[in-house]
MARZASE-484909 format. One record per residue (C-alpha): chain; x, y, z; residue in one letter; residue number from 0. Coordinates in Angstrom, 1 decimal. Example, Ala and Ser with C-alpha at 12.3 -4.5 7.8 and 13.67 -1.06 7.14 Angstrom:
@chain A, px 12.3, py -4.5, pz 7.8, res A, n 0
@chain A, px 13.7, py -1.1, pz 7.1, res S, n 1
//
This chain:
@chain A, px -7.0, py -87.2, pz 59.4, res X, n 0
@chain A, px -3.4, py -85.2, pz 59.6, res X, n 1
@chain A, px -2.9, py -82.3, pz 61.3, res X, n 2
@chain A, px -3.1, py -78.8, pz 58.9, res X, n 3
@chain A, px 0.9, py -77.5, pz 58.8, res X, n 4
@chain A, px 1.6, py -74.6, pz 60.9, res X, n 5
@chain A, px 2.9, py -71.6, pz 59.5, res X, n 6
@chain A, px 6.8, py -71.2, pz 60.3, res X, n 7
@chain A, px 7.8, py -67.9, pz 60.3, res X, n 8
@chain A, px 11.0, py -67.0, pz 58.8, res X, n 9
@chain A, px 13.8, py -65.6, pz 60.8, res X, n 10
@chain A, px 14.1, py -61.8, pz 60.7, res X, n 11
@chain A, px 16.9, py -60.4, pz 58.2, res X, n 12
@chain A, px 18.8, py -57.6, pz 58.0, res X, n 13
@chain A, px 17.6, py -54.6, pz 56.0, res X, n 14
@chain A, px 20.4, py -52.1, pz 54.3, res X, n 15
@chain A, px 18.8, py -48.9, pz 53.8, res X, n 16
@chain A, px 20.9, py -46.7, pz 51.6, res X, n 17
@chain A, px 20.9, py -42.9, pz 51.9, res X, n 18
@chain A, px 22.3, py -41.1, pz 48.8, res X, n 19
@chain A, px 23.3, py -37.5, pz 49.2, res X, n 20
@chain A, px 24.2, py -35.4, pz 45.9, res X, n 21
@chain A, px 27.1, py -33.7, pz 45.7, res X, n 22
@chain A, px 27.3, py -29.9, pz 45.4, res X, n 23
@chain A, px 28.5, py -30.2, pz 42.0, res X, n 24
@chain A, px 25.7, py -32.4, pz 41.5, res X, n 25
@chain A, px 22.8, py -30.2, pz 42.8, res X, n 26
@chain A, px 24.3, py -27.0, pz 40.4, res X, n 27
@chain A, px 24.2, py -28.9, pz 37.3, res X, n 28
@chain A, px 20.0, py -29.7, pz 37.8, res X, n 29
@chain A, px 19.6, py -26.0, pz 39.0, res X, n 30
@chain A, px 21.6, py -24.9, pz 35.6, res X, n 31
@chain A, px 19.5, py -27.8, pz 33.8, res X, n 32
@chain A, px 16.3, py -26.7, pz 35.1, res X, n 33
@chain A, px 16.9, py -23.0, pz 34.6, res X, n 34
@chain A, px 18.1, py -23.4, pz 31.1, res X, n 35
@chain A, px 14.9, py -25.2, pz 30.1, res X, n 36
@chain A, px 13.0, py -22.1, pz 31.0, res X, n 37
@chain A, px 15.3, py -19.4, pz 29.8, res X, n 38
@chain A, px 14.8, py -20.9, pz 26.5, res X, n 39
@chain A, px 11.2, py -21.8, pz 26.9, res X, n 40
@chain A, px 11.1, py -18.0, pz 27.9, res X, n 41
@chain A, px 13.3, py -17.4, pz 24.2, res X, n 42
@chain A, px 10.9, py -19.8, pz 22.2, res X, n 43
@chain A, px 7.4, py -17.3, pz 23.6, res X, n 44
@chain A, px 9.6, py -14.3, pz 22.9, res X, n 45
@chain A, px 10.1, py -15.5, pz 19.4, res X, n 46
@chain A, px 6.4, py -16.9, pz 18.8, res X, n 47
@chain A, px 5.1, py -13.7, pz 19.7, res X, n 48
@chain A, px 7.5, py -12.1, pz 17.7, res X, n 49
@chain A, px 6.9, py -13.6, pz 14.5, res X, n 50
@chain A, px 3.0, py -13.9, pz 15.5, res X, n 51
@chain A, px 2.5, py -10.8, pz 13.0, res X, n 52
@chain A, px 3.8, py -12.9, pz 10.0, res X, n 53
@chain A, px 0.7, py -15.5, pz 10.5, res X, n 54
@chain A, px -1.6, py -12.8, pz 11.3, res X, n 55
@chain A, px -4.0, py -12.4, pz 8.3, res X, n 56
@chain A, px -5.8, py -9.6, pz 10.4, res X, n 57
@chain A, px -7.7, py -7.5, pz 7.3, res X, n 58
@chain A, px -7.3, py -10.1, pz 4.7, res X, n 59
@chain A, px -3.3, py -9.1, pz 4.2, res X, n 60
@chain A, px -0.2, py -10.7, pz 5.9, res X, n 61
@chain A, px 3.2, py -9.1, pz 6.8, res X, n 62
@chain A, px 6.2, py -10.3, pz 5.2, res X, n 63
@chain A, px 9.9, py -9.3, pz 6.7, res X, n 64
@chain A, px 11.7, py -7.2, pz 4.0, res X, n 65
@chain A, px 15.6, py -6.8, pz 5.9, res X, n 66
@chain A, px 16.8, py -5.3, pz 9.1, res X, n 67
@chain A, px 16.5, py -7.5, pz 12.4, res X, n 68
@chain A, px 13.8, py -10.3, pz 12.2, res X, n 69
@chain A, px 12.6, py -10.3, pz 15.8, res X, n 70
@chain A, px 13.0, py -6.7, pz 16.6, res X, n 71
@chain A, px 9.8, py -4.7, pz 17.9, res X, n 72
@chain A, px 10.3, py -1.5, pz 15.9, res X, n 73
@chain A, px 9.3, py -1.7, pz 12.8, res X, n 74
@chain A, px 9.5, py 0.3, pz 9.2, res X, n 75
@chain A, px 6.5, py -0.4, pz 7.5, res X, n 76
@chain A, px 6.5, py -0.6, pz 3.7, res X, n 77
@chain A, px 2.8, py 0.3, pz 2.0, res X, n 78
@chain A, px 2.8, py -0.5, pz -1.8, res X, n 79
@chain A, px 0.5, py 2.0, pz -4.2, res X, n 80
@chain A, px 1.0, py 0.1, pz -7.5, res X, n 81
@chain A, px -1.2, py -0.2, pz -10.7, res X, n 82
@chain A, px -4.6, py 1.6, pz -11.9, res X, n 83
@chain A, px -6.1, py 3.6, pz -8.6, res X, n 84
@chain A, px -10.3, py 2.8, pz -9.0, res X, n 85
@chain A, px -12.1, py 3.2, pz -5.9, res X, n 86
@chain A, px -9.3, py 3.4, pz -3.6, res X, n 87
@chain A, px -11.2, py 1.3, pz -0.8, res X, n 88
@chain A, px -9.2, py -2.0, pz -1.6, res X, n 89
@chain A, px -5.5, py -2.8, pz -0.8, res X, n 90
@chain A, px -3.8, py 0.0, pz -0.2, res X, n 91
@chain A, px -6.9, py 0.6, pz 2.2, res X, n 92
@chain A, px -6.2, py -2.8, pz 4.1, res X, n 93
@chain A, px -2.2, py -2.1, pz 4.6, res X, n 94
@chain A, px -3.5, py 1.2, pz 6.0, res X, n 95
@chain A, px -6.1, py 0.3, pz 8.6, res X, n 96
@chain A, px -3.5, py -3.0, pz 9.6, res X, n 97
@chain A, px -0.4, py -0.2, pz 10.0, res X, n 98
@chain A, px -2.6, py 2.1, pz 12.0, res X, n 99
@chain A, px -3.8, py -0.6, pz 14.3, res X, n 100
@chain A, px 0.3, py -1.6, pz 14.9, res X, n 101
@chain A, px 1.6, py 0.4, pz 18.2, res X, n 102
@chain A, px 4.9, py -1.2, pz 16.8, res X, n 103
@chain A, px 5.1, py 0.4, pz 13.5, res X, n 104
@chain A, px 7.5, py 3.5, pz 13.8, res X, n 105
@chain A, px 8.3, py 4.6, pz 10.3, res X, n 106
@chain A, px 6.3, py 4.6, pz 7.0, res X, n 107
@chain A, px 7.6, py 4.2, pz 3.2, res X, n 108
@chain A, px 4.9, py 4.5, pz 0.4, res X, n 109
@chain A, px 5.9, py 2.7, pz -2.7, res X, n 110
@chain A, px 4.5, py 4.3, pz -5.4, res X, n 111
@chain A, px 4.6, py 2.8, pz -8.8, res X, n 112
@chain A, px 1.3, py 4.2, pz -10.8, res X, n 113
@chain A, px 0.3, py 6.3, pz -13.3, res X, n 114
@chain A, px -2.6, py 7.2, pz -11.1, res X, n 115
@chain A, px -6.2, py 6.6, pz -11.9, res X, n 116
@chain A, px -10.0, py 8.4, pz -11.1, res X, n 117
@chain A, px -9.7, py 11.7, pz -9.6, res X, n 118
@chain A, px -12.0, py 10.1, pz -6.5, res X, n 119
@chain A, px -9.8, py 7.1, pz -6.0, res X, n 120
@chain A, px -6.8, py 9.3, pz -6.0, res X, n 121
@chain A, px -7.7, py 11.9, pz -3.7, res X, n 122
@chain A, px -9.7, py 8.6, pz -1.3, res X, n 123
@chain A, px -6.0, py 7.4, pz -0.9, res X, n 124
@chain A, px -4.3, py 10.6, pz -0.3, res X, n 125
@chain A, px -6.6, py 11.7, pz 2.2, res X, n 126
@chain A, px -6.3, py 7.9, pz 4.3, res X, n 127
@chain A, px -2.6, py 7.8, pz 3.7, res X, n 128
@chain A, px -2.4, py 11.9, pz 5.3, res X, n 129
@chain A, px -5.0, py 11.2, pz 8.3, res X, n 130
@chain A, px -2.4, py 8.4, pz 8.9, res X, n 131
@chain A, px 0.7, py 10.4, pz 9.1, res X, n 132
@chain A, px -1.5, py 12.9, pz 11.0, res X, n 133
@chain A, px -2.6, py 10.1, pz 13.7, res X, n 134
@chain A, px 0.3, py 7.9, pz 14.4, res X, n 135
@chain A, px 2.3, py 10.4, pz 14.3, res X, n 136
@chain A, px 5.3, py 8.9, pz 13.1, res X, n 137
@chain A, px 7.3, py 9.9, pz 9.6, res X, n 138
@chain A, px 6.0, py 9.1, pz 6.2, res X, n 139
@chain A, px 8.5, py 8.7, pz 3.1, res X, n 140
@chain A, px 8.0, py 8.5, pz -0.5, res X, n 141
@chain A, px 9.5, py 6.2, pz -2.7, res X, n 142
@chain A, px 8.6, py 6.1, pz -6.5, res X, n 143
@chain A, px 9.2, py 2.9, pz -9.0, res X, n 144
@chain A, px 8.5, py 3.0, pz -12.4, res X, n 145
@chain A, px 6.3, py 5.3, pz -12.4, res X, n 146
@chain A, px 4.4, py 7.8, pz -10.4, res X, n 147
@chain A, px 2.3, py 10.3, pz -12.6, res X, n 148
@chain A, px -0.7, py 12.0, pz -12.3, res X, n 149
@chain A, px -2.8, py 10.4, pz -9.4, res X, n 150
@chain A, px 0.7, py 8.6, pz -8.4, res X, n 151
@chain A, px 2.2, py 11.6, pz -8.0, res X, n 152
@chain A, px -1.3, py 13.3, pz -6.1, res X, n 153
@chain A, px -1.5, py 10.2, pz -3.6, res X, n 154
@chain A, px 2.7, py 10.9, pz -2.8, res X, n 155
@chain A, px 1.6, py 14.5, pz -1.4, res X, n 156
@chain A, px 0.7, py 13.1, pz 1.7, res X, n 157
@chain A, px 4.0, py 12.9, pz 2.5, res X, n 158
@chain A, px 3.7, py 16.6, pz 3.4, res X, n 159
@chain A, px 5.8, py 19.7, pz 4.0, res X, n 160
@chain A, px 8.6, py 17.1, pz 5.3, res X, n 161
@chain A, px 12.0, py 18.0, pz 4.0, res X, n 162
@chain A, px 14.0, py 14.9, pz 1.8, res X, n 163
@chain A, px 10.8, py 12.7, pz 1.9, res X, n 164
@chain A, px 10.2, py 11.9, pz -1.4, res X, n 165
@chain A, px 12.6, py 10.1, pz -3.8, res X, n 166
@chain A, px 12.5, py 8.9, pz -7.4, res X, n 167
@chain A, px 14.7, py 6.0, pz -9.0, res X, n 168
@chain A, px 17.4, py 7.2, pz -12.0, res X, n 169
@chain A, px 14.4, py 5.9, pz -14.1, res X, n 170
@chain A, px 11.2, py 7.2, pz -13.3, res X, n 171
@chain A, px 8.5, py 8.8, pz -14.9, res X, n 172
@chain A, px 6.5, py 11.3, pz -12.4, res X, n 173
@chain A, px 4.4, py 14.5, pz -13.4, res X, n 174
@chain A, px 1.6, py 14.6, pz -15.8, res X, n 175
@chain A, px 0.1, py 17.2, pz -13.3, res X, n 176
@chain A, px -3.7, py 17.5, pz -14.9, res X, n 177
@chain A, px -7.1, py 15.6, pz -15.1, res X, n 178
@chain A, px -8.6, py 14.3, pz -18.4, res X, n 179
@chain A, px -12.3, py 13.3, pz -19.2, res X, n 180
@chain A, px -12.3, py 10.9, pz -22.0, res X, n 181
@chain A, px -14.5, py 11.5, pz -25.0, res X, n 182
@chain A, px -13.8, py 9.4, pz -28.3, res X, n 183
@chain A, px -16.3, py 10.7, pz -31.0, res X, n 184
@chain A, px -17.9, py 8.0, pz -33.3, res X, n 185
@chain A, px -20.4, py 9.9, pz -35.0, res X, n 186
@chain A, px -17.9, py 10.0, pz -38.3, res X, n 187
@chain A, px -18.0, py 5.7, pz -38.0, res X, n 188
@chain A, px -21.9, py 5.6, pz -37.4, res X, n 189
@chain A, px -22.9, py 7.7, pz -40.4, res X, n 190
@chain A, px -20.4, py 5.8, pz -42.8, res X, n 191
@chain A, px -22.6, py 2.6, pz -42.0, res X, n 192
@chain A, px -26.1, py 4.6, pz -41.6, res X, n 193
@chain A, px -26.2, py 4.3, pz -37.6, res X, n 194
@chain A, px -28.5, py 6.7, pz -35.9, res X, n 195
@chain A, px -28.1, py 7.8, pz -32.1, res X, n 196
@chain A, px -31.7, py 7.6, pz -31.5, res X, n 197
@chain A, px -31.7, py 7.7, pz -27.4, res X, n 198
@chain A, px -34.2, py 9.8, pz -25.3, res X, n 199
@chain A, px -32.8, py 12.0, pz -22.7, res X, n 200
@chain A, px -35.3, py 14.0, pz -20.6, res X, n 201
@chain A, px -32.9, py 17.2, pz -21.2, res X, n 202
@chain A, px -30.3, py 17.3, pz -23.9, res X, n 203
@chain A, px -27.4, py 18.0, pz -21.2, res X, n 204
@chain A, px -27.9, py 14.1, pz -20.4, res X, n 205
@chain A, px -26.0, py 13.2, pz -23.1, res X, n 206
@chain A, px -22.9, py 15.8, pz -23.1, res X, n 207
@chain A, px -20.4, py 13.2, pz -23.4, res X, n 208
@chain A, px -22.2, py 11.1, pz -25.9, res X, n 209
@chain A, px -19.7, py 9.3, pz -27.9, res X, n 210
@chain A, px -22.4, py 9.2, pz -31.0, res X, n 211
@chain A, px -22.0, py 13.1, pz -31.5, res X, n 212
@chain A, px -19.6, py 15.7, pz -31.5, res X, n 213
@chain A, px -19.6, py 18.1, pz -28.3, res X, n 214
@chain A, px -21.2, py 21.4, pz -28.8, res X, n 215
@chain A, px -19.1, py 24.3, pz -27.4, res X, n 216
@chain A, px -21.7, py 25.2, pz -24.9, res X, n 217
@chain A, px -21.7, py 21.8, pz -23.2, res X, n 218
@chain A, px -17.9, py 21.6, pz -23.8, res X, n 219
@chain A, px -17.8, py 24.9, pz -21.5, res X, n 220
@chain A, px -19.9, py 22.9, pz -18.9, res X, n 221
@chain A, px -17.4, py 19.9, pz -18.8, res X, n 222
@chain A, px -14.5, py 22.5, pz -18.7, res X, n 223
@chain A, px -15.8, py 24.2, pz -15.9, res X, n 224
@chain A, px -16.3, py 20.6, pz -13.9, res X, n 225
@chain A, px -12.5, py 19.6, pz -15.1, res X, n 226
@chain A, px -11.0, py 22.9, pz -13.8, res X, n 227
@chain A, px -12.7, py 22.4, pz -10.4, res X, n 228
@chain A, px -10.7, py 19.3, pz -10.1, res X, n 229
@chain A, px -7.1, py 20.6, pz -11.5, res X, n 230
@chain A, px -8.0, py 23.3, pz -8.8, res X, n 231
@chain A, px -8.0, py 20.5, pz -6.2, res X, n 232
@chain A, px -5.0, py 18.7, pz -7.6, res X, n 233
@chain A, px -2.7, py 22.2, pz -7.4, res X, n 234
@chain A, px -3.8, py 23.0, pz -3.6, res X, n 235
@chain A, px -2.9, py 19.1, pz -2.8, res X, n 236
@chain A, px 0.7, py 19.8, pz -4.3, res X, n 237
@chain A, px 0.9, py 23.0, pz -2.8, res X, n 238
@chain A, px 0.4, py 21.4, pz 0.5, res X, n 239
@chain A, px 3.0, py 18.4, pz -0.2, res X, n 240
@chain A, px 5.7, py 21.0, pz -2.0, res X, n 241
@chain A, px 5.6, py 24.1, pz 0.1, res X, n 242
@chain A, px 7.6, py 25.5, pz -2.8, res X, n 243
@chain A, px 4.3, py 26.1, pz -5.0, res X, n 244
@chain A, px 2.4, py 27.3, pz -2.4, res X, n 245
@chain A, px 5.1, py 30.7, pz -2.6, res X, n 246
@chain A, px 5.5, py 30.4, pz -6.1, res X, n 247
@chain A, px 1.8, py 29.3, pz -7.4, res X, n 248
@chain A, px 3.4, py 30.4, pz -11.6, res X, n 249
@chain A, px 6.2, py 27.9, pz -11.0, res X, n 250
@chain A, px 3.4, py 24.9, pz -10.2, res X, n 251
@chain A, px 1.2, py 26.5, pz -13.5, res X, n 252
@chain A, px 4.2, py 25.8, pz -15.5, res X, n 253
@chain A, px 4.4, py 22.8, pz -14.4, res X, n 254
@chain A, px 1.3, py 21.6, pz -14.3, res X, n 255
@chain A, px 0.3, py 20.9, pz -18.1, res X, n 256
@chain A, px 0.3, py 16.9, pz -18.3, res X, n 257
@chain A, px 3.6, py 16.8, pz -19.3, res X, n 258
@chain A, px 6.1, py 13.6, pz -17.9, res X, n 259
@chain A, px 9.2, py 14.4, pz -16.6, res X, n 260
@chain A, px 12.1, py 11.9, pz -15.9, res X, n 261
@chain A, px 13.6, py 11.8, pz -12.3, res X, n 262
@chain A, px 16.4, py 14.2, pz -13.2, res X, n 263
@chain A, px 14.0, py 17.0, pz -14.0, res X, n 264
@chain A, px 12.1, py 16.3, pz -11.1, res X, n 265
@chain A, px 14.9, py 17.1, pz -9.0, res X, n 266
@chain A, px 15.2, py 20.9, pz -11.0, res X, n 267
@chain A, px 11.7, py 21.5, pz -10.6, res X, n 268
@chain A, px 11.2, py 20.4, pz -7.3, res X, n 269
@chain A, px 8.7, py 17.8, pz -8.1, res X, n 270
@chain A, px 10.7, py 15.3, pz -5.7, res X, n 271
@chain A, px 13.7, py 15.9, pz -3.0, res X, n 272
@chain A, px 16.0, py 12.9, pz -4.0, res X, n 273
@chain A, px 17.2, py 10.2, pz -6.4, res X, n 274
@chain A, px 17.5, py 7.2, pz -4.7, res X, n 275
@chain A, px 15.7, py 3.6, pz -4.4, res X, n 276
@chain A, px 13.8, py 2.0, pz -1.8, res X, n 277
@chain A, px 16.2, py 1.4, pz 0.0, res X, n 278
@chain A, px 16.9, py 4.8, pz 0.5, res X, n 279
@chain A, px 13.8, py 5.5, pz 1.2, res X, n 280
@chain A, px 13.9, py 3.1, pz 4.2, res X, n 281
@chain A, px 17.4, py 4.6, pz 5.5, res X, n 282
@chain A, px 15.4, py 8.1, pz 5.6, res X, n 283
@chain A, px 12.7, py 6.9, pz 7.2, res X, n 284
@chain A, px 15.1, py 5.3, pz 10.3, res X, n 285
@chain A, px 16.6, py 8.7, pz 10.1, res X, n 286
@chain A, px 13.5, py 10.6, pz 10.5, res X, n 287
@chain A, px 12.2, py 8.3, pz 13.2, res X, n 288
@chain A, px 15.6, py 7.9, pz 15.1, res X, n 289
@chain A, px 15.7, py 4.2, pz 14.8, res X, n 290
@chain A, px 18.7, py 1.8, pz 15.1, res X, n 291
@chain A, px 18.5, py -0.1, pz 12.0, res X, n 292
@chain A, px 20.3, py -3.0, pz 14.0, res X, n 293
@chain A, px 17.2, py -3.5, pz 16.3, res X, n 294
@chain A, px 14.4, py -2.4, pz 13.3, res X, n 295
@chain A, px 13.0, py -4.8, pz 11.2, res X, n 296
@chain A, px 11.0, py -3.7, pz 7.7, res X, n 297
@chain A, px 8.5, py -5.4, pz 6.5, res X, n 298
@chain A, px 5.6, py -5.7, pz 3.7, res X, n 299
@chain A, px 2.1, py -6.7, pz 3.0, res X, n 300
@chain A, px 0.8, py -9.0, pz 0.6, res X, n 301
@chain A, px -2.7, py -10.9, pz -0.1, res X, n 302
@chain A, px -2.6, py -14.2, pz 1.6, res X, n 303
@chain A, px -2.5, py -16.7, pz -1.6, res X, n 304
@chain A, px -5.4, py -19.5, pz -1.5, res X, n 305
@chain A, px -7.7, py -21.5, pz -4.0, res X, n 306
@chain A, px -10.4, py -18.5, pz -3.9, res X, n 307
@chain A, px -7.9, py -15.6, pz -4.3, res X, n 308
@chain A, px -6.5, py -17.4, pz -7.4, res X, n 309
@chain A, px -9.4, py -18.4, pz -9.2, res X, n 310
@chain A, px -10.7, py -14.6, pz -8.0, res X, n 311
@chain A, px -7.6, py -13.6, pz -10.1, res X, n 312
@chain A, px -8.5, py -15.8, pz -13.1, res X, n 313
@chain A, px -11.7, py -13.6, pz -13.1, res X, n 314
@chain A, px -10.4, py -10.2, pz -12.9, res X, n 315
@chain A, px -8.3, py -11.4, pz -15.6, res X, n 316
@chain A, px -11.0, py -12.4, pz -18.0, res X, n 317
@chain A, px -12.8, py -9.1, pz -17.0, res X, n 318
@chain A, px -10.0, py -7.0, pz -18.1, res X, n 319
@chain A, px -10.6, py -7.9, pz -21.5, res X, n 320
@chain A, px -12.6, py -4.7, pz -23.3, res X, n 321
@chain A, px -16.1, py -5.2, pz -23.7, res X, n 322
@chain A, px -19.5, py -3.7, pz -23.4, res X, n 323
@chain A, px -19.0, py -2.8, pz -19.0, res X, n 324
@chain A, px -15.8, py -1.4, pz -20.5, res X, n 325
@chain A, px -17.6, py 0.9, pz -23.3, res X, n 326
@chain A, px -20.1, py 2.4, pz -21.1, res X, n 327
@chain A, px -17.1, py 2.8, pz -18.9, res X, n 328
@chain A, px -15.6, py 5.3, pz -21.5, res X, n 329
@chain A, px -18.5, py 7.1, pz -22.1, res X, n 330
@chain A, px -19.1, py 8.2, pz -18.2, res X, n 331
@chain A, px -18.4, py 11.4, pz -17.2, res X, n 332
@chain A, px -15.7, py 10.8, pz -14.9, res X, n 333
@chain A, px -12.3, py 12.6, pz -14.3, res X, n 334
@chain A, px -9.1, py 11.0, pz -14.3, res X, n 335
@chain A, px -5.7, py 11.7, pz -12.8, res X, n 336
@chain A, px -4.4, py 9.4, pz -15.2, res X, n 337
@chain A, px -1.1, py 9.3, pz -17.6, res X, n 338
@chain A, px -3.5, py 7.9, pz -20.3, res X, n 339
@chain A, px -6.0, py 8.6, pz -22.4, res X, n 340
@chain A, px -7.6, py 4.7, pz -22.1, res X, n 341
@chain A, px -8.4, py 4.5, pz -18.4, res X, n 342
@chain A, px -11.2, py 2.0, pz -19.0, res X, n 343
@chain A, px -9.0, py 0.0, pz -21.0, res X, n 344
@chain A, px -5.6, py 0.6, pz -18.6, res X, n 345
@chain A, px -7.1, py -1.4, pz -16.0, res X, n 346
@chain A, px -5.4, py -4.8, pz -15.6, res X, n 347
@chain A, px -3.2, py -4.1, pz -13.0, res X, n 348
@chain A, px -5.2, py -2.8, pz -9.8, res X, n 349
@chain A, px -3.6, py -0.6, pz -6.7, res X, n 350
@chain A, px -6.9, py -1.4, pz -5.1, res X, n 351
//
């Protein structure tokens, strides 16, 4: 049996250890390196936050940048008042509760481009749009499109006693100061085809604005008496807005008979301060708040667009068409601020 080998160990080596130092030069560039990376990780937060308010869908609307300086804090906040006014609780009601809620919202502009709409609508948005002013504190400008008559013209008043605050494009159509209350009379059509209104009312009043009869002169006084109470309301809202008529309440009567009135004789009457577009509008409104419109951005609201929203437009669509909802619609007693004498029909396009 042969012996197990025993382990040789080897002979000891040498062992280099190598000790590198960085240069100065070196040792700067990783400082700069390391500090750039978080100056601009510092720049990227800056900007997420920033343009946070873009995604934000906070109140079922999102804010889109109009001009001025995209990441700037200050901003001049645009709220649109366009179409037929109904309730008033919709749209223009969401950009109103999302710009009171914004500490970063400086300056207002109202865009108004509507011929107005119910007399309680109206009067819901004018009294929203001056608690606004009232609370943030900050100043309000009106500037009209198209059109801004009747209930467009009521909801611009919250602007108040503010001097230059209200302008009108070369081609608008503002005024028709006065409230109607349809009534279309078919009782001519029914007795040509032997139709009989034979409905049962427990007092005859019920059915002043009956659209199967004529209106007797005594309920015609009643209805008067109602629409006056509302053209009352409408003149003391102007007077407020146009501290002109509250000196001179005979210059506001003349005024006041549902007539339109293009921008130009606006500007004579004092029915607006300037002509001018939105634009405009928005240079007043950095004026008025002191802003730098190099470090202001203005911006807008919209509906956020999905699958629901469209096929919730397809629907309002169809609905606009006139039907039965739309003929009992006529036939209510309801007052209009409104630069037509179809309301129930003039309802495809919505400010709310």
């Amino acid at each position: 049996m042969s012996a197990a080998p025993q382990f040789q160990p080897s002979p000891p080596t040498n062992t280099q250890v190598i000790i590198y130092q960085q240069s100065w030069l070196s040792r700067l560039w990783n400082w700069l390196g390391w500090g750039g990376l978080a100056i601009c990780s510092l720049i990227l937060i800056g900007q997420w936050f920033a343009l946070a308010d873009y995604f934000d869908t906070t109140g079922g609307i999102e804010e889109k940048f109009v001009q001025g300086e995209e990441f700037a804090t200050d901003k001049v906040a645009v709220l649109s008042v366009e179409g037929i006014i109904m309730q008033g609780d919709g749209f223009v009601k969401q950009q109103i509760d999302r710009i009171r809620d914004d500490e970063n919202v400086k300056a207002i502009v109202i865009r108004v481009d509507s011929p107005g709409g119910t007399v309680t609508g109206s009067d819901y948005i004018y009294h929203h749009l001056a608690k606004l002013r009232k609370e943030k504190g900050v100043p309000m400008v009106v500037s009209m499109g198209s059109i801004a008559a009747s209930g467009g013209y009521y909801v611009s008043m919250a602007v108040g006693d503010q001097e230059g605050s209200i302008y009108a494009e070369p081609t608008t159509t503002t005024g028709s100061i006065g409230v109607i209350i349809p009534h279309y009379d078919l009782s001519g059509l029914l007795a040509r085809y032997d139709v009989k209104d034979d409905s049962l009312a427990t007092h005859e009043r019920k059915q002043m604005l009956a659209m199967t009869r004529p209106i007797p002169e005594e309920h015609r006084a009643i209805i008067m008496q109602h629409l006056n109470a509302m053209f009352t309301r409408f003149k003391s809202i102007i007077k407020d807005g146009r501290p002109k008529f509250a000196k001179d309440s005979d210059a506001l009567d003349k005024l006041a008979t549902g007539e339109v009135f293009t921008a130009d004789q606006a500007i004579e009457n004092g029915l607006v301060d300037k002509i001018g577009f939105v634009e405009d509008a928005i240079d007043r409104a950095h004026e008025l708040a002191k802003l730098d419109k190099t470090k202001t951005r203005v911006v807008r609201y919209r509906r956020p667009a999905d699958l629901l929203s469209v096929f919730g437009a397809a629907q309002a669509q169809q609905s606009t068409q006139f039907g039965l909802p739309q003929l009992f619609d006529l036939a209510a007693p309801r007052g209009w601020y409104l630069a037509t004498s179809l309301p129930a029909i003039a309802t495809s396009r919505r400010a709310d």
